[in-house]
C-alpha positions in Angstrom: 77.1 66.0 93.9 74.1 68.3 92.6 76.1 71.2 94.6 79.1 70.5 93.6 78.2 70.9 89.9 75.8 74.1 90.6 78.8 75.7 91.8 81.1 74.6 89.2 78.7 75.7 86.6 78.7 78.7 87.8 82.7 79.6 88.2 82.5 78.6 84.4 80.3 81.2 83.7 77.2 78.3 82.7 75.1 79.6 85.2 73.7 83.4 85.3 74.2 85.7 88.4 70.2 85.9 88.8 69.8 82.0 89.3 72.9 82.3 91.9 71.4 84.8 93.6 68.2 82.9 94.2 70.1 80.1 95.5 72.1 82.1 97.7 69.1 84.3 99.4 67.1 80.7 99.6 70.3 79.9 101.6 70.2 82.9 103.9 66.4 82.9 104.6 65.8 79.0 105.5 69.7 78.4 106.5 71.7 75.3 105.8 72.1 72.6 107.6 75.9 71.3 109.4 75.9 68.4 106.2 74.6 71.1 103.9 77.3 73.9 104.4 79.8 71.3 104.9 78.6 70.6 101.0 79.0 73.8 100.3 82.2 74.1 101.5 83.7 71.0 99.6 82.0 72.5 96.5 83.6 76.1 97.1 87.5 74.5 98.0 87.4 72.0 94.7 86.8 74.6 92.2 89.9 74.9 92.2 93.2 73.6 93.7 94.2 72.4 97.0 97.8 72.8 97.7 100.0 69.6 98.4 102.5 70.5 101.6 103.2 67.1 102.2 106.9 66.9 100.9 107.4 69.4 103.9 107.7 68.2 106.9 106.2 68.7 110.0 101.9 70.0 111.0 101.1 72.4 109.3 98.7 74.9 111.4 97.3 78.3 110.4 94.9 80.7 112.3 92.3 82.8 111.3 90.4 85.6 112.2 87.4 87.1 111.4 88.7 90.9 111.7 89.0 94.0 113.3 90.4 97.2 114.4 94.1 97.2 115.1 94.3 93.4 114.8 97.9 92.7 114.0 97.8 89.3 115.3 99.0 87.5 112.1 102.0 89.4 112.3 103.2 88.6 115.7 102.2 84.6 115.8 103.2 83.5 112.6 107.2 84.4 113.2 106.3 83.3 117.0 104.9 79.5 115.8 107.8 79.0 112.6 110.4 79.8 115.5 108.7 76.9 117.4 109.2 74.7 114.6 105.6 74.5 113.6 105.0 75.4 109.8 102.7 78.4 109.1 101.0 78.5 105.7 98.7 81.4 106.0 96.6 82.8 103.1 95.3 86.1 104.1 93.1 88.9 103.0 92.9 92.3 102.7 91.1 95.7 104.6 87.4 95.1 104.3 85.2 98.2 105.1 86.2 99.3 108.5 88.5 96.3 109.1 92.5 96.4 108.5 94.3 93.6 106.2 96.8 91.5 106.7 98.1 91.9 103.5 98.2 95.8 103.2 99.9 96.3 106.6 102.6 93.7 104.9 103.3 95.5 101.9 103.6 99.0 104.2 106.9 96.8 104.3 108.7 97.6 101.1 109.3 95.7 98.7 107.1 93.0 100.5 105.8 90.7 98.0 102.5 89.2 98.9 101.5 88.0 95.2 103.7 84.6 95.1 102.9 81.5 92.9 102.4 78.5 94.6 105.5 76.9 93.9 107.1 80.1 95.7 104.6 79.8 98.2 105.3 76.4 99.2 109.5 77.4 99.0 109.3 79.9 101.5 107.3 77.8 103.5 110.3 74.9 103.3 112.8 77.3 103.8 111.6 79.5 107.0 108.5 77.7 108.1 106.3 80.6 107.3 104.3 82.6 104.5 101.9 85.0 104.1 100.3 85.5 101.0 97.0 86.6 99.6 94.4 84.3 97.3 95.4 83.4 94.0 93.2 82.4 91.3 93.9 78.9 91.8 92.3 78.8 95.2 89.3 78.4 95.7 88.3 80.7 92.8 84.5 80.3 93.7 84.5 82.3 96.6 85.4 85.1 94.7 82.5 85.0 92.4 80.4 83.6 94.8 81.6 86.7 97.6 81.3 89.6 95.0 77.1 88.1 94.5 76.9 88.2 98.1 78.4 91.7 98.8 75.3 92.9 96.1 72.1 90.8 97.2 72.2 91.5 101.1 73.6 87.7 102.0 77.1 88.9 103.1 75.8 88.2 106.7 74.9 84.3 106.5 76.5 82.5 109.0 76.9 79.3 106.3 78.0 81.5 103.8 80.8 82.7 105.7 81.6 79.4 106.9 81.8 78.3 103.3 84.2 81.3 102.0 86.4 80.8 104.9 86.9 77.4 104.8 87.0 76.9 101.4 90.5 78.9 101.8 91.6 77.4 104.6 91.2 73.9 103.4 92.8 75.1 100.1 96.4 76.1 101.8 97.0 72.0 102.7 96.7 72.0 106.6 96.6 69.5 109.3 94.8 72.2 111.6 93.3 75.6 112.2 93.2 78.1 115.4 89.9 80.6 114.8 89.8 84.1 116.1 86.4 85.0 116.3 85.6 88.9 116.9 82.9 90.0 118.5 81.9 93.8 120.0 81.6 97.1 118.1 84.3 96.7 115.7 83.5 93.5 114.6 81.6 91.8 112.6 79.9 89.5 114.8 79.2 92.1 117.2 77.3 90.3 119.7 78.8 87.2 122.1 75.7 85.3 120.0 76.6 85.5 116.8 80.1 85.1 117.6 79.4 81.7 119.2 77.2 80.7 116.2 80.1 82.0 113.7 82.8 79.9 115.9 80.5 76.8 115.8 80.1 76.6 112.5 84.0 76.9 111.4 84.6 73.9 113.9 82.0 71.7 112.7 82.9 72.4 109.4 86.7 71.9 109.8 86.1 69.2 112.0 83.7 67.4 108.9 87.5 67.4 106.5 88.9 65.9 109.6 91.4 69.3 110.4 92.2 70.0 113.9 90.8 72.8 115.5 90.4 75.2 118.2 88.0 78.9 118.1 88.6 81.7 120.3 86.2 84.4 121.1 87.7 87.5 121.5 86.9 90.8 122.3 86.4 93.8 119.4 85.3 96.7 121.7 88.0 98.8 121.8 91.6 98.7 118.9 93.7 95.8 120.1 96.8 97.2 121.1 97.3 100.8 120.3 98.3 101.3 116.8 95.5 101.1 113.8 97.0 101.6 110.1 99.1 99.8 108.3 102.4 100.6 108.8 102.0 101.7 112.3 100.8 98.0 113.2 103.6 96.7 111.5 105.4 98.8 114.0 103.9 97.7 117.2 104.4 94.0 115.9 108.1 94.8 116.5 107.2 96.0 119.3 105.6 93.1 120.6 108.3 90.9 119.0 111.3 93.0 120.6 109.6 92.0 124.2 107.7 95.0 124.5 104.8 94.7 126.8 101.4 96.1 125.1 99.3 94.2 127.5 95.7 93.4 125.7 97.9 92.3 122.3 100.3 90.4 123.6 98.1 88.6 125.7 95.5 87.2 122.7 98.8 87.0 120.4 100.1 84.5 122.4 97.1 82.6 123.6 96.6 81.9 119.6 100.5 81.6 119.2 100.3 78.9 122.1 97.3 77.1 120.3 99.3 76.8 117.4 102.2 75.1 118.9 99.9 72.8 121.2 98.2 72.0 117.6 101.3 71.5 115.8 102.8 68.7 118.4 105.2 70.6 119.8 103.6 71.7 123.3 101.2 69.9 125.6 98.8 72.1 126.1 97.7 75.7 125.2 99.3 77.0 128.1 102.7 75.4 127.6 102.4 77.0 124.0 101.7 80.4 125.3 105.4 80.0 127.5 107.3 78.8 124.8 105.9 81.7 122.7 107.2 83.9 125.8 110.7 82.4 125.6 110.9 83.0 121.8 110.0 86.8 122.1 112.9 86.8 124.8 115.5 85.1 123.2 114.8 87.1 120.0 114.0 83.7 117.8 110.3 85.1 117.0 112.2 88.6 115.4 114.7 87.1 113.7 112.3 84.5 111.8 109.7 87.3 111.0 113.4 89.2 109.6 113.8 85.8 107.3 110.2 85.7 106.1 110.1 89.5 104.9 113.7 88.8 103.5 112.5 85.6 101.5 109.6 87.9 100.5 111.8 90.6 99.0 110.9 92.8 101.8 113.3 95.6 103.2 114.5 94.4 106.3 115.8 97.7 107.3 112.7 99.9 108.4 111.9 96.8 110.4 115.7 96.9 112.0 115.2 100.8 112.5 111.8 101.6 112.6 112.3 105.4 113.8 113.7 105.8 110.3 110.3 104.8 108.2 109.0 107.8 106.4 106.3 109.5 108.4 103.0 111.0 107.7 103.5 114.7 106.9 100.5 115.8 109.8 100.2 114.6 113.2 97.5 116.0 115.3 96.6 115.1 118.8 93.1 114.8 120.4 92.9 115.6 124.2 90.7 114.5 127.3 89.0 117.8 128.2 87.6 116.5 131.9 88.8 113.7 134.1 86.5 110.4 134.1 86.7 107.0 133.0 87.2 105.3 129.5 83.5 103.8 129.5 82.9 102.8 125.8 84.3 102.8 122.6 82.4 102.7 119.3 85.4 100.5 117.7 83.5 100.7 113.9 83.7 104.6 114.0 87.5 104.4 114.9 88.4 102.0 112.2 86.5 104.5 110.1 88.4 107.4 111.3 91.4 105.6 110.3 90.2 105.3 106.7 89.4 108.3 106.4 93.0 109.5 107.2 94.0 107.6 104.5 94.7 104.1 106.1 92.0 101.8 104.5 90.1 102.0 101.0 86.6 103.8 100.7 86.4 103.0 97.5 88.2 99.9 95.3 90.0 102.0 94.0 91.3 104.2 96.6 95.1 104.0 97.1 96.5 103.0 100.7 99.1 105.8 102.8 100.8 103.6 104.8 102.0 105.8 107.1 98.2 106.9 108.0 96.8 105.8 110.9 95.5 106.5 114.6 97.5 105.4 117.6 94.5 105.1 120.2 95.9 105.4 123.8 92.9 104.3 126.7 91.7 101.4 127.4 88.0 100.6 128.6 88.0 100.9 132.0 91.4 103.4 132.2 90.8 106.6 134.9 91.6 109.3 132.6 92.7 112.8 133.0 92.0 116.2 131.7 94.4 117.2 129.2 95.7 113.0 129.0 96.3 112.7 124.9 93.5 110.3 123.9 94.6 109.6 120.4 97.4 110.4 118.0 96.5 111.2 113.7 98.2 110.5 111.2 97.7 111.2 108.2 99.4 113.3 104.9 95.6 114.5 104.1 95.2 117.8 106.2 91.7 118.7 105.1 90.4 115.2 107.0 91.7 115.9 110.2 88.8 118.0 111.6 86.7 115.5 110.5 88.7 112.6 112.0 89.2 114.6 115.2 84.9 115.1 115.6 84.7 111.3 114.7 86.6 110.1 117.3 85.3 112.3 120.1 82.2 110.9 119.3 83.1 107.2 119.3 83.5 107.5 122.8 82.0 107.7 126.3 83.0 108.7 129.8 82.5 107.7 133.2 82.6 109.3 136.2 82.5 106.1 138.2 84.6 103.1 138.1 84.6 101.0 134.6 85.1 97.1 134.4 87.6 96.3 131.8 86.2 94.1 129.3 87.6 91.0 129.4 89.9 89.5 126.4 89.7 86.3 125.5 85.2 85.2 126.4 85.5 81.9 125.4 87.9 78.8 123.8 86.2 76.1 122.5 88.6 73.2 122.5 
């Protein structure tokens, strides 16, 4: 109770920033406890209001993942699991530093509305099974406040405090369960196996202590997943993916999360079971025609997403080449989902506007024999004076072999 009016006092403005901030570095130094974050979480998702699904029928199951480069993920499951006949309530975010949002690859979509009320948030989610929206000031309003204090006293990186501001959104959105996407490697933000475990642990416990259904994956952040990283270009390879087109590494943690969903939602018998039913809806063009509905319910333009070829493209496109033969060893993920910032596809600054047509379609995969003269990566971009740049970055961010290269393996661990 003591928590949960400390951080009420505080989202009414009754306690100053310097008291929070002790609190919060005490936090990071000496940790919390399961029970304690657990508190905190219950103190961060009643500061404001959780939303009542319960006139709609059915589980309600969302997933969430910690970030990345090139993870499009949301896109591609949420029409996947609606079409299964699971609802999908999903409250997303947007880029954060190197990391792409959900939210600003969905309003590459025009017209996309991502700013709904809750009472249109929970009709869309009647009508089509799914929505994706971003935070309102009724959820969960803490976190904000608390987040911002975080991002300026060097506590962004507590494993609790994460758990807490997660959560506490989760929770809020009124669901029966959760599938977790946990990150780990060079472009994310767990970026060793580690931390990602300990990050993975925590959610569960924590979701599992409001009695919510759950299952984590650990995934890999090493390389982009899939090939496209920008906004409206991973709107495109969602398509892609939807319209049965094979992109091997995405479709393959797309659907194991997709499958989770439906196994967690009651409507498949294990994960596995999900993961072909998802299959069957990308063939019989269910899981397009539902992501059509949702971007139509959220005043989107269906058209570009009908015709993709006809979206307006970046005004430079610049390719890097492979100037000797080896193989794809490495990848510095961070520096790539820099590069793609810097072309214009993610915010440096808060107020930095988003091109969505910017981006970097990044061809190799770890382990791939490569060729002299093979075209590495794509730009684009309608800022000419930061392709140089762009083009030294990612040279940089990556090695080659002359030998043989394991692939790195996809999914490292489910925790069930």
């Amino acid at each position: 109770m003591k928590l949960i009016f400390f951080i009420s006092s505080y989202s009414k403005n009754l306690i100053p920033d310097y008291q929070f901030s002790a609190f919060l570095m005490a936090g990071y130094l000496n940790g919390f406890t399961d029970k304690e974050t657990s508190a905190l979480t219950h103190a961060m998702l009643y500061s404001g209001k959780i939303i009542d699904l319960s006139k709609i029928k059915g589980k309600k199951i969302d997933k969430h993942s910690t970030g990345g480069v090139g993870d499009k993920t949301s896109l591609i499951i949420a029409p996947i699991v609606a079409a299964a006949g699971v609802n999908v309530p999903m409250i997303s975010g947007r880029g954060l530093g190197h990391s792409g949002g959900t939210l600003d690859k969905l309003e590459s979509i025009p017209g996309f509305n991502t700013n709904l009320s809750l009472s249109q948030y929970q009709s869309v989610l009647q009508k089509c099974g799914a929505v994706l929206i971003g935070q309102t000031k009724d959820v969960a309003p803490a976190d904000k406040l608390i987040y911002a204090l975080r991002d300026v006293t060097a506590t962004v990186e507590s494993i609790p405090l994460i758990t807490g501001s997660i959560m506490s959104k989760k929770l809020a959105e009124g669901i029966d369960g959760l599938v977790l996407d946990v990150k780990t490697g060079s472009g994310a933000f767990m970026k060793t196996l580690k931390q990602a475990n300990a990050l993975a642990t925590s959610l569960i416990e924590t979701a599992k202590s409001f009695n919510k259904e759950v299952i984590a994956f650990i995934t890999d952040m090493n390389q982009p997943l899939g090939n496209y990283v920008g906004n409206w270009l991973e709107v495109y390879e969602s398509i892609k993916i939807l319209n049965g087109e094979m992109v091997k590494d995405l479709y393959e943690v797309s659907l194991n999360l997709s499958g989770a969903m439906i196994f967690l939602g009651g409507k498949a018998n294990s994960i596995e079971e999900g993961f072909q039913i998802s299959e069957e809806l990308i063939k019989n063009g269910k899981a397009f025609d539902k992501f059509l509905e949702m971007v139509k319910l959220q005043k989107g333009d269906t058209k570009y997403l009908k015709n993709p070829n006809q979206y307006p493209a970046a005004k430079y496109k610049e390719t890097i080449v492979a100037d000797k033969n080896g193989y794809l060893k490495s990848v510095n993920n961070y520096q790539i989902g820099m590069a793609s910032l810097e072309l214009g596809a993610g915010r440096l600054t808060k107020n930095d506007r988003i091109d969505p047509s910017a981006g970097i379609i990044f061809n190799p995969k770890i382990g791939n024999k490569i060729k002299k003269g093979d075209v590495i990566a794509e730009l684009h971009t309608n800022n000419k004076l930061k392709i140089d740049e762009v083009k030294s970055m990612i040279i940089g961010a990556i090695a080659f072999s002359s030998t043989k290269v394991k692939p790195e393996k996809l999914i490292k661990k489910i925790i069930n």
